[in-house]
LOSE-643345 format. One record per residue: residue in one letter; x, y, z of N, C-alpha, C in turn. Coordinates in nm, 2 decimals, m for minus. Layout:
BEGIN
A  X  Y  Z  X  Y  Z  X  Y  Z
...
//
This chain:
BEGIN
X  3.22  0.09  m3.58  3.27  0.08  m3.72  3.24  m0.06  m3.78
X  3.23  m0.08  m3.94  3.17  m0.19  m3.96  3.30  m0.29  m3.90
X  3.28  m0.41  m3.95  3.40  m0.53  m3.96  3.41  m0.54  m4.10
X  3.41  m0.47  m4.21  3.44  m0.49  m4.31  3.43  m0.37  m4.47
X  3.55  m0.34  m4.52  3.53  m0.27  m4.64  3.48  m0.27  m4.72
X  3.42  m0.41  m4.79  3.40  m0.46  m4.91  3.25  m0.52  m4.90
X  3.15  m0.52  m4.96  3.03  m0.58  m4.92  3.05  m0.71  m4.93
X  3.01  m0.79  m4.84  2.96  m0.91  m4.84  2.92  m0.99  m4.97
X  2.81  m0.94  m4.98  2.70  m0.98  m5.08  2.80  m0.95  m5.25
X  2.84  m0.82  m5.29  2.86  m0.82  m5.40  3.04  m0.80  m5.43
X  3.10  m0.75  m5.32  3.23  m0.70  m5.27  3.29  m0.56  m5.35
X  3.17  m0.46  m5.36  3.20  m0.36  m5.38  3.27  m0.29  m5.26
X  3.30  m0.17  m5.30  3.33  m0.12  m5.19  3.20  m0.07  m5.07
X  3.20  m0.04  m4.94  3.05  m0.04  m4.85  3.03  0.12  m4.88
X  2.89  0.15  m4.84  2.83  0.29  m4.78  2.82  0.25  m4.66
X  2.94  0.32  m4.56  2.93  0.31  m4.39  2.76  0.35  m4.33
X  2.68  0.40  m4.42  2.56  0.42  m4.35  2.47  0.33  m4.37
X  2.50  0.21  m4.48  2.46  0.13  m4.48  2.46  m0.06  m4.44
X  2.41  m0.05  m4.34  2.47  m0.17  m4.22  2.36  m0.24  m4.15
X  2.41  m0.33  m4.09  2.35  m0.42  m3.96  2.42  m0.48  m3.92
X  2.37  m0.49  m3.75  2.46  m0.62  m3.69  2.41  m0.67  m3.60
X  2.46  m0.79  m3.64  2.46  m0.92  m3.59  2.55  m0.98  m3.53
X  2.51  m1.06  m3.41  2.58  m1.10  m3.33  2.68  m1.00  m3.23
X  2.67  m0.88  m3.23  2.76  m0.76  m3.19  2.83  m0.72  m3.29
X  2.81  m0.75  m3.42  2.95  m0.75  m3.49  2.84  m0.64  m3.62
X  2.93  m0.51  m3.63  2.85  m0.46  m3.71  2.91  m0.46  m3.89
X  2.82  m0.51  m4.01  2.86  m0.50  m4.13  2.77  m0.43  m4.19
X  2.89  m0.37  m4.35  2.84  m0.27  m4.42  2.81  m0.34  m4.58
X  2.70  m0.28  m4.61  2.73  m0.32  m4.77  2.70  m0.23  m4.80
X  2.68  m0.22  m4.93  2.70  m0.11  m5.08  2.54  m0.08  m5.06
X  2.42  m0.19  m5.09  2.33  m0.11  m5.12  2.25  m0.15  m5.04
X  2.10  m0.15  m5.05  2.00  m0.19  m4.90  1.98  m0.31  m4.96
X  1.95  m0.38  m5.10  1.90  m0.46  m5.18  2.06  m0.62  m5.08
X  2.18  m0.55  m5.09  2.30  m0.65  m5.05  2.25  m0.68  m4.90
X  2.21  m0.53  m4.81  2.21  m0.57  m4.64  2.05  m0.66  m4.68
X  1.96  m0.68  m4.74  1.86  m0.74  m4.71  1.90  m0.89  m4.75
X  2.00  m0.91  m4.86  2.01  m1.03  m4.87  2.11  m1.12  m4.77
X  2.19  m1.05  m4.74  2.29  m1.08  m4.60  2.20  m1.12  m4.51
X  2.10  m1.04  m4.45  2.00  m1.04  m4.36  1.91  m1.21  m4.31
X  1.90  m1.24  m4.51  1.83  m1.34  m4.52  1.89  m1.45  m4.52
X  2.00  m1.47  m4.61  2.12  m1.55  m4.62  2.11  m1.60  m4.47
X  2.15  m1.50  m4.35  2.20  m1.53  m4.24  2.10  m1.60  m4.10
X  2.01  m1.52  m4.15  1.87  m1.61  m4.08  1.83  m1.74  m4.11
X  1.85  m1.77  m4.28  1.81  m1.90  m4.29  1.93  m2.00  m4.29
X  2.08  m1.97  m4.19  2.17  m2.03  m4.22  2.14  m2.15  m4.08
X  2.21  m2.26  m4.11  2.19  m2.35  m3.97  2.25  m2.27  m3.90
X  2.32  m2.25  m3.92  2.43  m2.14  m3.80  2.33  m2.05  m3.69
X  2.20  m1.99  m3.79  2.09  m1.89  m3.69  2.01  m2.01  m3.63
X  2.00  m2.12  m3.72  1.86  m2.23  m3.69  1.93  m2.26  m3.56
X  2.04  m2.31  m3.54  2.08  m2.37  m3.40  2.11  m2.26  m3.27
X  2.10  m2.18  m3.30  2.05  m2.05  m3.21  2.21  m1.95  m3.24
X  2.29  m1.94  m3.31  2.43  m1.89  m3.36  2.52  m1.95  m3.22
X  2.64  m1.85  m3.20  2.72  m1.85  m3.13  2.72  m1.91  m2.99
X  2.61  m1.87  m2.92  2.58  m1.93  m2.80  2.53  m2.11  m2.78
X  2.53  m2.15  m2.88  2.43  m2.32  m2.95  2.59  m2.35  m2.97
X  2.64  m2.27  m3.06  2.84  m2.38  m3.10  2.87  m2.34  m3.00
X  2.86  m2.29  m2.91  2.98  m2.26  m2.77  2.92  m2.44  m2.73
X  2.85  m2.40  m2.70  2.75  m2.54  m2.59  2.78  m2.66  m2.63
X  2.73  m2.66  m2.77  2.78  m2.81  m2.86  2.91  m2.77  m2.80
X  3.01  m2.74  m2.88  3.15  m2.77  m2.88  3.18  m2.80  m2.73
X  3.18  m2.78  m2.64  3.20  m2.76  m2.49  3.16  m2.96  m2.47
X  3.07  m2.97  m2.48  2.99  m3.12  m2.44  3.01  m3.22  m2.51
X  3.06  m3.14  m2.68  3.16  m3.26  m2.77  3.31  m3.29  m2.72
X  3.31  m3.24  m2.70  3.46  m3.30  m2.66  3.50  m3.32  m2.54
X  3.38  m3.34  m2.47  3.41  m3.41  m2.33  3.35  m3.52  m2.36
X  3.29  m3.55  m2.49  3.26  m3.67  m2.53  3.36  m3.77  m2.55
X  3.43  m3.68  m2.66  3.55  m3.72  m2.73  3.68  m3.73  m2.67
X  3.70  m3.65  m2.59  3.81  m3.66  m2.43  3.79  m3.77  m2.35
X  3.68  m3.86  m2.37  3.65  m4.02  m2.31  3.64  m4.10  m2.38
X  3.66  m4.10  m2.46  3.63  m4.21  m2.59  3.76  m4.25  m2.61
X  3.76  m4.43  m2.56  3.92  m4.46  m2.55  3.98  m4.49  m2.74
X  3.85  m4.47  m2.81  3.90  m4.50  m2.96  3.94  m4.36  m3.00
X  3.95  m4.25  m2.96  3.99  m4.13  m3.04  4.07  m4.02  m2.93
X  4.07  m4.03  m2.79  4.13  m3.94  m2.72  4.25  m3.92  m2.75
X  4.34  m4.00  m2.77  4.49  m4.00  m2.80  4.57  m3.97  m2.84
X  4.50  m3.88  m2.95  4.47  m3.77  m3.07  4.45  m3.63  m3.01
X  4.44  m3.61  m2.91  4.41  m3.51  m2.81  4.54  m3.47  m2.70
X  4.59  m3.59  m2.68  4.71  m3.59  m2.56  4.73  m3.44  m2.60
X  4.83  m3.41  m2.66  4.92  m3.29  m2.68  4.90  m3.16  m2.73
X  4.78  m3.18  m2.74  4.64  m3.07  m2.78  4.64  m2.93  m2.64
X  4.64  m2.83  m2.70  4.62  m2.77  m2.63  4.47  m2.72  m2.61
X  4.39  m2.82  m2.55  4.23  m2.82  m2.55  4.13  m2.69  m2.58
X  4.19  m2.52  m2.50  4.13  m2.43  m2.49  4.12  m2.36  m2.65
X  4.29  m2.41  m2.74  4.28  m2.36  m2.86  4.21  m2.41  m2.91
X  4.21  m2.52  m2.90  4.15  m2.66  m3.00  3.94  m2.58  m3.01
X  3.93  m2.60  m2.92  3.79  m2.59  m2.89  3.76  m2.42  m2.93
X  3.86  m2.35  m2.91  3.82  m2.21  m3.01  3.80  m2.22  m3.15
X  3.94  m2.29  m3.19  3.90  m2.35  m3.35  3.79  m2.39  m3.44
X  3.77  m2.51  m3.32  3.67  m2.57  m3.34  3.51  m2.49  m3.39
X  3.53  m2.41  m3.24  3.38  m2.31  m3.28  3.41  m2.22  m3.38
X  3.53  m2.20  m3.45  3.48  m2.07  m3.52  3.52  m2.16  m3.65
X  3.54  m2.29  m3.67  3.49  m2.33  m3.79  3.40  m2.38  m3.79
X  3.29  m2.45  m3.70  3.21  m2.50  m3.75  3.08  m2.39  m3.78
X  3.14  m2.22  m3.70  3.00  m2.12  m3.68  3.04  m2.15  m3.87
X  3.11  m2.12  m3.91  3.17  m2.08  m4.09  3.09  m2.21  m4.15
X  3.16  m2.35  m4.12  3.06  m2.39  m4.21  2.95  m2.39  m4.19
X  2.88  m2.32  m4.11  2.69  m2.41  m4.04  2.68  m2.23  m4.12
X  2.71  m2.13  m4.14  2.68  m1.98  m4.22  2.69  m1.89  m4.16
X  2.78  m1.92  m3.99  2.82  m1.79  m3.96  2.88  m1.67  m4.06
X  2.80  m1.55  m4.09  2.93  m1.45  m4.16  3.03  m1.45  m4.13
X  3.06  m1.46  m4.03  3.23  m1.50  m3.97  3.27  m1.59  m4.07
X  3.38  m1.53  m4.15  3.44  m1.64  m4.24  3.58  m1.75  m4.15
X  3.61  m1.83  m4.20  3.66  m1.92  m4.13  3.85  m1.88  m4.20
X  3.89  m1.88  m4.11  4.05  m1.80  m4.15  4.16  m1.86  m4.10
X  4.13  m2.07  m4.07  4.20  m2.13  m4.03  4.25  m2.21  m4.14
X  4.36  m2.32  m4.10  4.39  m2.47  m4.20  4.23  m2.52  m4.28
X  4.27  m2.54  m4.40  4.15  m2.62  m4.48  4.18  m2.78  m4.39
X  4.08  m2.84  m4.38  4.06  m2.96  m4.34  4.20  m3.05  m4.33
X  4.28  m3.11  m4.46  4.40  m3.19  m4.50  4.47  m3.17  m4.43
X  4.55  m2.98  m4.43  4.64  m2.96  m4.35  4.61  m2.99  m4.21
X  4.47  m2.95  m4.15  4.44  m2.95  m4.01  4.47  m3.09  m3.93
X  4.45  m3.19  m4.01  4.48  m3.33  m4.01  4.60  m3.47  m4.06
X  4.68  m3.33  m4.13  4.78  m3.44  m4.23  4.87  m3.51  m4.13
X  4.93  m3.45  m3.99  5.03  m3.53  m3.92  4.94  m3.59  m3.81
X  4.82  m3.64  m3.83  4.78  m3.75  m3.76  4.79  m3.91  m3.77
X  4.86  m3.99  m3.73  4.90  m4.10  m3.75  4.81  m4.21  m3.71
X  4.82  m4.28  m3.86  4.70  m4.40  m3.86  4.54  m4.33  m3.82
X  4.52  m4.17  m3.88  4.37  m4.18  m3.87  4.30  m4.28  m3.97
X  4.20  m4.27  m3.93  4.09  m4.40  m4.06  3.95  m4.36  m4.00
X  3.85  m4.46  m4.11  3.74  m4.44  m4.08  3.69  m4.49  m3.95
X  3.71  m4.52  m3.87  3.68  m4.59  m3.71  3.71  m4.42  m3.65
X  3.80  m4.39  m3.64  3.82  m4.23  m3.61  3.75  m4.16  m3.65
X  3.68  m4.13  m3.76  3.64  m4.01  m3.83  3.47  m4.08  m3.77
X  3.44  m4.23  m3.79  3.25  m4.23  m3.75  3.25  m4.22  m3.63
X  3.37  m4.23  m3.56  3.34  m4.19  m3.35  3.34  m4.07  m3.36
X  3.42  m3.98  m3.42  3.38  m3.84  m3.37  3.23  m3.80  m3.46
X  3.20  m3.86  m3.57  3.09  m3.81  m3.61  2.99  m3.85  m3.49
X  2.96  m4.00  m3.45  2.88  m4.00  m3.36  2.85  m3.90  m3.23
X  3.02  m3.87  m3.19  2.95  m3.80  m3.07  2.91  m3.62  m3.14
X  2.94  m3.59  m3.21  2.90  m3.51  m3.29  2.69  m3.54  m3.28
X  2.69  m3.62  m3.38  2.55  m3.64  m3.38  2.46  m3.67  m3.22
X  2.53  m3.73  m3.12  2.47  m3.74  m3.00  2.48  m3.59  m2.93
X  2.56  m3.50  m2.94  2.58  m3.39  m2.88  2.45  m3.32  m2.95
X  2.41  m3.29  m3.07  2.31  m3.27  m3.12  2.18  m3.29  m3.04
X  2.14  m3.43  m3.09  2.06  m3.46  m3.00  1.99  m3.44  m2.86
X  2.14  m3.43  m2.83  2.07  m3.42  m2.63  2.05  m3.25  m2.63
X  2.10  m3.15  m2.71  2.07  m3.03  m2.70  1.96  m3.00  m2.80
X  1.86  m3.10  m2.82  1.72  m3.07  m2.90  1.72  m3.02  m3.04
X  1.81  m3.05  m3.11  1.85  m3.00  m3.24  1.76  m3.06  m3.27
X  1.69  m2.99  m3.39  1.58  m3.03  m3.48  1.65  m3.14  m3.56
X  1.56  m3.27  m3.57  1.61  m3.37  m3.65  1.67  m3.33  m3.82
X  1.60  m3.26  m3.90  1.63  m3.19  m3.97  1.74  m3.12  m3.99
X  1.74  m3.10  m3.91  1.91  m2.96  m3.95  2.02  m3.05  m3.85
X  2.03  m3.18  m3.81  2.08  m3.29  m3.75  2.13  m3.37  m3.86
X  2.01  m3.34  m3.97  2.06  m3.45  m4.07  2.10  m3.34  m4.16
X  2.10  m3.21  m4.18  2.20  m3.16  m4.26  2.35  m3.19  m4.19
X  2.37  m3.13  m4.09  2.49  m3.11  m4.03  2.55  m3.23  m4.04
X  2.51  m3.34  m4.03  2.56  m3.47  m4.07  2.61  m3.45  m4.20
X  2.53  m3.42  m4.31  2.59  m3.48  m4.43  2.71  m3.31  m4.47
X  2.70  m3.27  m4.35  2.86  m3.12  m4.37  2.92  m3.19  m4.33
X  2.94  m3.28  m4.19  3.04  m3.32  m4.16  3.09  m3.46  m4.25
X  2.99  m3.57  m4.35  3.04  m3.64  m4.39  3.13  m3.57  m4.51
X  3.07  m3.49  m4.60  3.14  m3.41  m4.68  3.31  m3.39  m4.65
X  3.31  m3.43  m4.55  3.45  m3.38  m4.50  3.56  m3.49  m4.49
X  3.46  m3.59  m4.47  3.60  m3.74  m4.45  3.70  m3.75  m4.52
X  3.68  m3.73  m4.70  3.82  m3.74  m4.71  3.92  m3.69  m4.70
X  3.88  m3.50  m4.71  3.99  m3.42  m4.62  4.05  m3.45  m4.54
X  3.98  m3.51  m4.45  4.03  m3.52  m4.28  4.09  m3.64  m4.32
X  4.06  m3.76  m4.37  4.16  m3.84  m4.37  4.27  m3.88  m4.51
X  4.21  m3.74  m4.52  4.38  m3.74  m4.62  4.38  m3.86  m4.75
X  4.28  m3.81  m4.81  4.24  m3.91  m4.90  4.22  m3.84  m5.06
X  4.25  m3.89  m5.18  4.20  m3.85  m5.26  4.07  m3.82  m5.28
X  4.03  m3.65  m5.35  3.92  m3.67  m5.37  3.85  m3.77  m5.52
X  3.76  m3.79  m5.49  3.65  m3.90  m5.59  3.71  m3.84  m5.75
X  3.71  m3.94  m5.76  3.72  m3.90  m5.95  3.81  m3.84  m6.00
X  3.91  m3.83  m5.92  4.09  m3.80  m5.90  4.19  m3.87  m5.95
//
């Protein structure tokens, strides 16, 4: 059965014979014109470019054994229950990079509000091993330097900052 009532694409209600899936996960839309666009959406998302679900398992796995040694940001981890953390993790970054999988956690602020004395020294270490994790798993420089400017997009969230022009 699909994973969903409502189309995607237009959020009508679905025709159950009209579907595909992806990743094991099967979705319906309304008409063939919504499954073709989903189709495309999804293929040209970084989320497919970095190979989907099996590419964020791997990144996430090797980032944070980055970041679990890094004596500027582990500390922040102590009390972390690591196995959740790192499920989190993957199933927001499949959301922002265009997994269909919509992301159904804390927006950024909340995920980060009781962290004490974060700053920007915090936020460019984890981008770096972010961006080196990349790297050594042959991410196209290109979609390296998108994923960068998702994750800068994000700093003031995470550090709890007004947004610009606020």
């Amino acid at each position: 059965a699909p994973v969903n009532k409502t189309c995607p694409i237009k959020g009508n209600p679905v025709n159950e014979k009209c579907t595909t899936t992806y990743e094991g996960r099967t979705y319906a839309f309304c008409t063939g014109a919504c499954r073709k666009a989903f189709i495309e959406k999804t293929n040209a998302s970084i989320y497919h470019q970095l190979g989907g679900q099996a590419a964020i398992d791997a990144a996430v796995e090797s980032f944070y054994k980055k970041v679990l040694a890094d004596e500027r940001i582990k500390h922040f981890f102590e009390d972390i229950n690591m196995i959740a953390q790192k499920r989190k993790q993957k199933a927001f970054l499949s959301a922002a990079f265009g997994s269909p999988v919509k992301w159904e956690g804390k927006d950024m602020r909340k995920a980060h509000e009781n962290l004490p004395n974060l700053n920007d020294t915090h936020f460019n270490a984890v981008a770096e091993h972010l961006q080196k994790t990349l790297e050594e798993l042959n991410v196209k420089k290109e979609l390296i330097t998108q994923i960068m400017a998702i994750a800068e997009s994000t700093r003031n969230d995470v550090l709890n900052r007004k947004p610009a022009g606020k």
